[in-house]
C-alpha positions in Angstrom: -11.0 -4.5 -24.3 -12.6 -4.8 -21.1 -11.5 -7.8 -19.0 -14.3 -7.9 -16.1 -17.5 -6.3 -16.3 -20.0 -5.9 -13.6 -23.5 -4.8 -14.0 -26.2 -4.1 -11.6 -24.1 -6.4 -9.0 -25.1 -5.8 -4.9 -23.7 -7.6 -2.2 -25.8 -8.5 1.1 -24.7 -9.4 4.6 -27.2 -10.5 6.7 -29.7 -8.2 5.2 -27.7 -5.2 5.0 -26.4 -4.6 1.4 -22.6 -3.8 1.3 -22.8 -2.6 -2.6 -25.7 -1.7 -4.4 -26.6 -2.0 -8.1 -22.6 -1.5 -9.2 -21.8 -1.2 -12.9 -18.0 -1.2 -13.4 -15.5 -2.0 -16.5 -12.1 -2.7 -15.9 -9.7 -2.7 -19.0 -6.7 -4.3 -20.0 -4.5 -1.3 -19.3 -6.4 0.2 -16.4 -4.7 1.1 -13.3 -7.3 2.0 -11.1 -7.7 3.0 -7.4 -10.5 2.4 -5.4 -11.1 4.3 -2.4 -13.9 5.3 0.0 -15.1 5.4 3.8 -14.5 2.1 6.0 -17.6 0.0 5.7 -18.1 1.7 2.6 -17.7 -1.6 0.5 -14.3 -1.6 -1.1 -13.0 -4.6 0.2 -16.1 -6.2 -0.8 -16.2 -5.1 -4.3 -12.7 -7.1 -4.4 -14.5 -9.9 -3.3 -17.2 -10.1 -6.0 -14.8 -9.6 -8.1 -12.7 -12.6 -7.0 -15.7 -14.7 -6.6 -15.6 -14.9 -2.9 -18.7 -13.5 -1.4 -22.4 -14.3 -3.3 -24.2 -11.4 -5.2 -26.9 -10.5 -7.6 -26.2 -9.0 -11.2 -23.4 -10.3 -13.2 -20.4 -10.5 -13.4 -18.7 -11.4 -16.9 -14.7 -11.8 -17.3 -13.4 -12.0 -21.1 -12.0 -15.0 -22.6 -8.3 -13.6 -22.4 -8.5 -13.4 -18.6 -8.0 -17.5 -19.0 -5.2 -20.0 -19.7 -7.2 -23.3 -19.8 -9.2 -23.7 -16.7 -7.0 -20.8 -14.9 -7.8 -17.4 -14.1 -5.5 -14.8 -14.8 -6.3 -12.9 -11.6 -3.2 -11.6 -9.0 -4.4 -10.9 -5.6 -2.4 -9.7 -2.7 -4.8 -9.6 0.3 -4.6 -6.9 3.1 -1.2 -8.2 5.5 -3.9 -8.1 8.8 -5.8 -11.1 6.9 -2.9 -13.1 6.6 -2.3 -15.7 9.2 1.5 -15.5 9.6 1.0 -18.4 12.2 0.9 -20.4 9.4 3.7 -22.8 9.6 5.1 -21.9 5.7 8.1 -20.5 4.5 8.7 -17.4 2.2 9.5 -19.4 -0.3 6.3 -21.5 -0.2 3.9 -18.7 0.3 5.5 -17.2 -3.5 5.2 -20.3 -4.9 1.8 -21.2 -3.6 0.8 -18.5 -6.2 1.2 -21.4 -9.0 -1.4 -23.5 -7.4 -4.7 -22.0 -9.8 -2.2 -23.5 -12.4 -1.2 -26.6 -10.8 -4.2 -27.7 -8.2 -3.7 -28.6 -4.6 -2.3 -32.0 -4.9 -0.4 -31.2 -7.9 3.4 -31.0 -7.2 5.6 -28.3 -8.3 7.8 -28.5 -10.9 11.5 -28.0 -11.2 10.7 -24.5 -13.2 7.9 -23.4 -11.0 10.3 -23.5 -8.3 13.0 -22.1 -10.1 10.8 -19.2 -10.8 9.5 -18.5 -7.4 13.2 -18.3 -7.0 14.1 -15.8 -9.0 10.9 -13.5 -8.2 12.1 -13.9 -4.3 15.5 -12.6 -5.2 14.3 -9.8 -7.4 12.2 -8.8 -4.4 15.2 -8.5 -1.7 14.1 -11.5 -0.1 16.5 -14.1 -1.2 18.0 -14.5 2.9 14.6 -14.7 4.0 13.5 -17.4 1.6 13.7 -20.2 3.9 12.6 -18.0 7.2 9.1 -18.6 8.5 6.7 -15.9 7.5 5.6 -15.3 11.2 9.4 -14.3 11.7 9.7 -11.7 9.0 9.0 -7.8 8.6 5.9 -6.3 7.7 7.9 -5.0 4.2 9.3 -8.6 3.7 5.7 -9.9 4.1 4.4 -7.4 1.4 7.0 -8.4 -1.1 6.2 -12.0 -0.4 2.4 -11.4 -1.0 3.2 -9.1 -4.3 5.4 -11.8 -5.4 2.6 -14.2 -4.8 0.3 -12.4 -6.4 2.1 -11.9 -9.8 4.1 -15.5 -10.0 1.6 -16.7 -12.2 1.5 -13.8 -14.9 -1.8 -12.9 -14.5 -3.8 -10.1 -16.8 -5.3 -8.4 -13.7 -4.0 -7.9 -10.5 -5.9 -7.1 -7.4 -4.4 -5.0 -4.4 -6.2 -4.5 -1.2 -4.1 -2.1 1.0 -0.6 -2.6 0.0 1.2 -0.6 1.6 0.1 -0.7 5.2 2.4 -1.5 7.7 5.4 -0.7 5.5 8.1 2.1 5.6 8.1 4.9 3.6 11.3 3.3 1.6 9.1 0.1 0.6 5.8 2.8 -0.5 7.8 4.1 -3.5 9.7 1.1 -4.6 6.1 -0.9 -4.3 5.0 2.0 -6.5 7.6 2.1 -9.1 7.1 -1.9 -9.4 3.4 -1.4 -10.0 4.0 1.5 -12.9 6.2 -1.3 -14.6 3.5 -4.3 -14.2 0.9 -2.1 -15.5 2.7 -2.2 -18.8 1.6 -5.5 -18.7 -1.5 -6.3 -17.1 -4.6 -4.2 -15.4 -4.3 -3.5 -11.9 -7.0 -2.3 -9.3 -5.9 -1.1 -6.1 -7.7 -0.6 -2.6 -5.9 2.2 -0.7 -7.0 4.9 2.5 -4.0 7.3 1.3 -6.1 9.3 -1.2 -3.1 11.6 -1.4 -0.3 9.5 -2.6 -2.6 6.8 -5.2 -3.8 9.8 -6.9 -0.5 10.3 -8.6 0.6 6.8 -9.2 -3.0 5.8 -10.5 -4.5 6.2 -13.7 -8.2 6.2 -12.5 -10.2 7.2 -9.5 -12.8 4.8 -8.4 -14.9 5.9 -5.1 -16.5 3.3 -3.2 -19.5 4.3 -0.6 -21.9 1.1 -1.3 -22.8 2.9 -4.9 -19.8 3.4 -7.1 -18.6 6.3 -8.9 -15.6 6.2 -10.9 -13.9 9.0 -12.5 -12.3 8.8 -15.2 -8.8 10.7 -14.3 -6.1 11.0 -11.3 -7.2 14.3 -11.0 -10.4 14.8 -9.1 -11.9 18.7 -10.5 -14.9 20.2 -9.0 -16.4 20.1 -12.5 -16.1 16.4 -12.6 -16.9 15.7 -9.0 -20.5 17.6 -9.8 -20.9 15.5 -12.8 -21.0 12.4 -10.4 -22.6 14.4 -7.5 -19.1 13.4 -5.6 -18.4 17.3 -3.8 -14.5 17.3 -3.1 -12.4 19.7 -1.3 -8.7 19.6 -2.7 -5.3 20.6 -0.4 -2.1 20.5 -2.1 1.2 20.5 -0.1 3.8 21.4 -2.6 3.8 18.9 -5.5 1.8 16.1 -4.1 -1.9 17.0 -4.0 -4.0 15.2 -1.3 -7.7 15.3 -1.8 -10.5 14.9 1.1 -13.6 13.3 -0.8 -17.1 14.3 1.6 -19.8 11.5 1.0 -22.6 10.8 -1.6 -25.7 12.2 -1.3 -28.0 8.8 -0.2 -24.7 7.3 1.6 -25.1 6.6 4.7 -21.1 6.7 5.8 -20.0 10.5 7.0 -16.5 9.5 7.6 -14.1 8.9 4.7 -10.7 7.8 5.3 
């Protein structure tokens, strides 16, 4: 079953068009990763996907992506979007997750809290919980946003960069969590480290204002040719890194 469903969808900025005629399925036990050049539209693909940015084409989400008026849509934004200015604790940044449920001027209830809770202490943050968020780690912050982003149960979570500005230690446990959640619910994430998504995700999508997905971790050259996507592949003992040139049209030389 496929959960959202894109066809022929482009995206414009002031008259320069971030995606271009994008068709795209995401299933209920997909665990994509999306990657491509900067400016090469991945972040905006997340976008139309959430509903944030206006485009042409349609997109259509299935009925079991809904609990009443909610949708069952995750997102943890990229950390560098996130104004930790904000006077709001760790606590109230989880539990602001609940608010597609509950509405703005709805207050929280006893088990809502309770449950932002319990996700803040299954995420190491439970000394943190009443800290600011402009006075906590760049890790801390990531496990805030993750638990954010999955308070609410949703079908489909959204990632877009999680692991910058994080140590290596935080990488694999954020890694390890998303392998369990999948078991659970679809999850598409945005990521510049070809090298280490390619063997914790299920799927390859590149992003280079056209989209190409392929339908495997591993990137071949037979495959690559089927979606006229050339690839060079490095391996460095068992982690293989691939450096993906660009599409023939695209216009961006410089992948990340």
């Amino acid at each position: 079953m496929n959960l959202v469903t894109l066809h022929d969808v482009s995206v414009s900025y002031d008259g320069y068009e971030a995606l271009q005629h994008v068709d795209l399925a995401i299933g209920e036990h997909d665990f994509l990763g999306v990657i491509g050049p900067n400016g090469g539209g991945k972040t905006t693909l997340v976008k139309a996907i959430l509903g944030a940015v206006p485009h042409s084409g349609s997109i259509t989400f299935a009925p079991e992506l809904f609990r009443g008026h909610e949708r069952l849509i995750g997102y943890m934004p990229q950390i560098s979007n996130f104004d930790r200015a904000f006077p709001i604790s760790v606590f109230e940044v989880v539990l602001s997750g609940l608010q597609g449920r509950r509405g703005f001027r709805s207050r929280y209830s006893r088990e809502d809290k309770r449950l932002a809770m319990e996700l803040i202490e299954h995420s190491g943050l439970g000394a943190v919980a009443k800290h600011p968020i402009g006075e906590i780690s760049g890790g801390q912050m990531q496990r805030a946003l993750l638990a954010r982003a999955i308070i609410s149960d949703p079908r489909l979570l959204i990632l877009d960069e999680p692991a910058n500005f994080v140590d290596n230690q935080f990488e694999k446990e954020l890694y390890h969590t998303l392998r369990d959640l999948n078991r659970r619910m679809a999850i598409v994430m945005v990521s510049h480290d070809i090298g280490t998504i390619t063997s914790v995700v299920k799927e390859i999508v590149c992003v280079n204002r056209h989209v190409h997905r392929h339908h495997s971790n591993i990137l071949t050259q037979e495959q690559l040719r089927n979606y006229d996507c050339p690839i060079q592949i490095i391996t460095h003992g068992t982690v293989p890194h691939t450096v993906l040139e660009h599409h023939p049209g695209d216009c961006c030389p410089d992948h990340e």
